[in-house]
C-alpha positions as CSV (number, residue, x, y, z in Angstrom):
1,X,1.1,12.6,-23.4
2,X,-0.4,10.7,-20.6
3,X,1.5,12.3,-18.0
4,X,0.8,16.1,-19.0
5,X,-2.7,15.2,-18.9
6,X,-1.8,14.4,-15.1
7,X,0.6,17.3,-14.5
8,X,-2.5,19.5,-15.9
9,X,-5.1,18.4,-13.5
10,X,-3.2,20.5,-10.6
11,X,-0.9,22.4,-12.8
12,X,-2.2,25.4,-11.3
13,X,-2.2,24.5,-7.7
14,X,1.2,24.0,-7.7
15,X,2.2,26.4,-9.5
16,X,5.3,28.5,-7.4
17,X,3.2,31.5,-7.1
18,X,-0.3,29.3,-5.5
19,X,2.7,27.1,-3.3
20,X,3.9,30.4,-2.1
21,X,0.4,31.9,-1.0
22,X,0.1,28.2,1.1
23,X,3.4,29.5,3.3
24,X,1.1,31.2,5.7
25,X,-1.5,28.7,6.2
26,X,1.5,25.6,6.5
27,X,3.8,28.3,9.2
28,X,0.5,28.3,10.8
29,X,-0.9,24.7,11.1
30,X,2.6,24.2,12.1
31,X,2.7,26.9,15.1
32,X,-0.5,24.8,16.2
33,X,1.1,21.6,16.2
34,X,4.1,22.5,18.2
35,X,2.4,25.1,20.3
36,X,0.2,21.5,21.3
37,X,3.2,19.2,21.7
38,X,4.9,22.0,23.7
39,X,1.7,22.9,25.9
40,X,2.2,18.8,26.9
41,X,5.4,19.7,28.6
42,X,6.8,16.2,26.8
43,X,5.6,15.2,23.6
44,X,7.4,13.2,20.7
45,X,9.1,15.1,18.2
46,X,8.4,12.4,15.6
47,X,5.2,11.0,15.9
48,X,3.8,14.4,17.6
49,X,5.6,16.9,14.7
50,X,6.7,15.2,12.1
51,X,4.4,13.0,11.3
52,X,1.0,15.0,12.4
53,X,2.1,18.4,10.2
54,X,2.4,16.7,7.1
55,X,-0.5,14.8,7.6
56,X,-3.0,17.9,8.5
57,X,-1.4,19.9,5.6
58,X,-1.6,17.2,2.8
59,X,-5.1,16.0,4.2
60,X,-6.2,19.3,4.1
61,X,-4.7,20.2,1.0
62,X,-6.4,17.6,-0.9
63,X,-9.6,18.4,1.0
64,X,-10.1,15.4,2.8
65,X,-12.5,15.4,6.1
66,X,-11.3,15.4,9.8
67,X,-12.4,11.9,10.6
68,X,-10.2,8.7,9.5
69,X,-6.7,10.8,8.5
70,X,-5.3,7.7,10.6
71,X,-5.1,5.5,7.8
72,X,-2.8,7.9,5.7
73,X,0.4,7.7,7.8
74,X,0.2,3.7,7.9
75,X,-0.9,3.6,3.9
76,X,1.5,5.8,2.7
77,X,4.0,3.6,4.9
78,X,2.6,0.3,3.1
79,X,2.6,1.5,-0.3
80,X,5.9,2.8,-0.5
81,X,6.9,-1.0,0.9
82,X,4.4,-2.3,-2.2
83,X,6.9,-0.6,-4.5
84,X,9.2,-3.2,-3.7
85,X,9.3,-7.5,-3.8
86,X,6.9,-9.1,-1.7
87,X,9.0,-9.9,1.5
88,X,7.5,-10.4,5.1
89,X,7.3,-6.7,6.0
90,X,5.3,-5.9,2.9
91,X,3.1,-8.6,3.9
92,X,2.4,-7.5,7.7
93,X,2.1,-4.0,5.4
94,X,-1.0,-5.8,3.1
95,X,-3.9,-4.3,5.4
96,X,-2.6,-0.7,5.6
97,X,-2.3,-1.4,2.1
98,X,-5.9,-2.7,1.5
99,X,-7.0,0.2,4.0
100,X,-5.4,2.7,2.2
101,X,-6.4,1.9,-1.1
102,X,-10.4,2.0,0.2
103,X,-9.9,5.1,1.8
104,X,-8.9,7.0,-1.2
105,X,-11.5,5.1,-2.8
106,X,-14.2,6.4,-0.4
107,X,-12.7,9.7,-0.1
108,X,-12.8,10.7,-4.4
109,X,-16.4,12.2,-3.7
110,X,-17.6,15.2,-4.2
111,X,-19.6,15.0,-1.0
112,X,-16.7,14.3,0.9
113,X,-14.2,17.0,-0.5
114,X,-13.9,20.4,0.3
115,X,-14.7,22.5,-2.1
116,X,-11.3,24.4,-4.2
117,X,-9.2,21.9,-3.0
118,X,-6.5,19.3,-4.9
119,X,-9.2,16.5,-4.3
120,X,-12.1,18.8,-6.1
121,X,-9.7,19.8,-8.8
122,X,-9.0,15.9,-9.2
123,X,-13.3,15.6,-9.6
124,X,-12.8,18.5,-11.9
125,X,-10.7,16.7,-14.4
126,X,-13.1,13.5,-14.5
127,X,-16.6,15.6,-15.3
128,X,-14.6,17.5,-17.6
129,X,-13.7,14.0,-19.3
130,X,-9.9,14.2,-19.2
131,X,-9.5,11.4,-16.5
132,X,-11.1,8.4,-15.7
133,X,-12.2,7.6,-13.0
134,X,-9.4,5.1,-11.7
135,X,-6.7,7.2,-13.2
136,X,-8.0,10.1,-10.6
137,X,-8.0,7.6,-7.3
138,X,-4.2,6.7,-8.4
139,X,-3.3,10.5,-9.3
140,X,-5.0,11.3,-5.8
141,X,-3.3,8.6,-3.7
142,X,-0.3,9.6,-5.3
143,X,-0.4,12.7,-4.0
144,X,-0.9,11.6,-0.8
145,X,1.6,9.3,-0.7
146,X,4.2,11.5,-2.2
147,X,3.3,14.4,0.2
148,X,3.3,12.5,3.7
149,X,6.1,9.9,3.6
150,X,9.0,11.7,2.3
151,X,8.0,15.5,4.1
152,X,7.6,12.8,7.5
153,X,11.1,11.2,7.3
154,X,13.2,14.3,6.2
155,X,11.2,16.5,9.1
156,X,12.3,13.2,11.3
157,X,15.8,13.3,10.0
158,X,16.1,17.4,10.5
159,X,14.8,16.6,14.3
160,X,17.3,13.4,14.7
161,X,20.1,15.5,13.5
162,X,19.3,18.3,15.8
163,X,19.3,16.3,18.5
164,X,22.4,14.9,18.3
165,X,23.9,18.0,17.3
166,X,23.1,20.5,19.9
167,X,25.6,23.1,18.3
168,X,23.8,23.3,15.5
169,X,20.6,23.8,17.1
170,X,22.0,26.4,19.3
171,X,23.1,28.1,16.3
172,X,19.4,27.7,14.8
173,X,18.2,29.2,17.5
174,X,20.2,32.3,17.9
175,X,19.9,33.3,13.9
176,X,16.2,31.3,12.9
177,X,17.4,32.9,9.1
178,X,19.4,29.7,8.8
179,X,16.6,27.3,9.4
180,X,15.5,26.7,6.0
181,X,19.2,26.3,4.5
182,X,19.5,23.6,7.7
183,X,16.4,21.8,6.3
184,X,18.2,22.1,2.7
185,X,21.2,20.6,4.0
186,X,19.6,17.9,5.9
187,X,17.9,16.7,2.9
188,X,21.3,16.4,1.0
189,X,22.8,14.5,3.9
190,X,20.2,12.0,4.5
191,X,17.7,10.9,1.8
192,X,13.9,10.8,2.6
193,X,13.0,8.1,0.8
């Protein structure tokens, strides 16, 4: 019961039909970020595509402002670690952790949040009295968490792949209709998480 209380708090923005009408507003945050990179004349596919696209979408997405999206690629990093035993990584991890946490903290205001956005929805479901508070920063974070890490590493591993395959990205690039069953098939090759 717990957890379709959760589901129902974005039930509707994730419905297929309101993830398809985000396709044009994600194809275009990403024309930006490449047309960026690519305006650089040398850029980093990874740290300059694949981890700044998911990062703007989810951030925007949720509604969060401009200012201190930093701390979402390093906490997302340092939870997923948390999931695990405490070993010496997790521990040089603890402050992203700690970081993390207070930003989602800070950010669960209705000042802060955009309007009609996951965050707001989020708020929605607290003043209507079907979350508590606490239970909204965790659904919120996880959210974030879920939405940055594993869209960064299988964008990384799509990238990876094409660059030590440059058949395959020749192919890509003579019929771009085979792009999304690429992505598909990079994601059953090599696990995101």
């Amino acid at each position: 019961p717990d957890h379709d209380v959760l589901r129902s708090v974005l039930s509707e923005k994730l419905a297929p039909r309101a993830l398809k009408s985000l396709r044009g507003y994600i194809g275009e945050r990403a024309d930006v970020v490449v047309a960026e990179a690519v305006s650089r004349g040398s850029f980093d596919a990874v740290t300059d595509l694949a981890q700044r696209l998911p990062v703007d979408v989810v951030a925007d997405l949720i509604g969060l402002p401009k200012e201190g999206r930093q701390v979402l690629l390093d906490g997302a990093d340092a939870i997923f670690h948390a999931f695990g035993p405490m070993t010496a990584r997790l521990q040089e991890r603890l402050p992203n952790v700690q970081a993390y946490l207070q930003y989602t903290r800070d950010m669960l205001d209705r000042d802060i949040l955009a309007p009609d956005s996951w965050g707001s929805a989020v708020l929605d479901a607290v003043d209507q009295g079907r979350l508590p508070i606490e239970t909204a920063r965790t659904l919120m974070s996880s959210y974030m968490i879920a939405g940055i890490d594993t869209t960064v590493n299988s964008i990384g591993n799509f990238i990876g792949f094409l660059a030590n395959r440059p058949d395959v990205w020749a192919t890509l690039k003579e019929d771009p209709e085979l792009i999304a069953s690429g992505y598909e098939e990079i994601l059953r090759m090599q696990s995101p998480v």
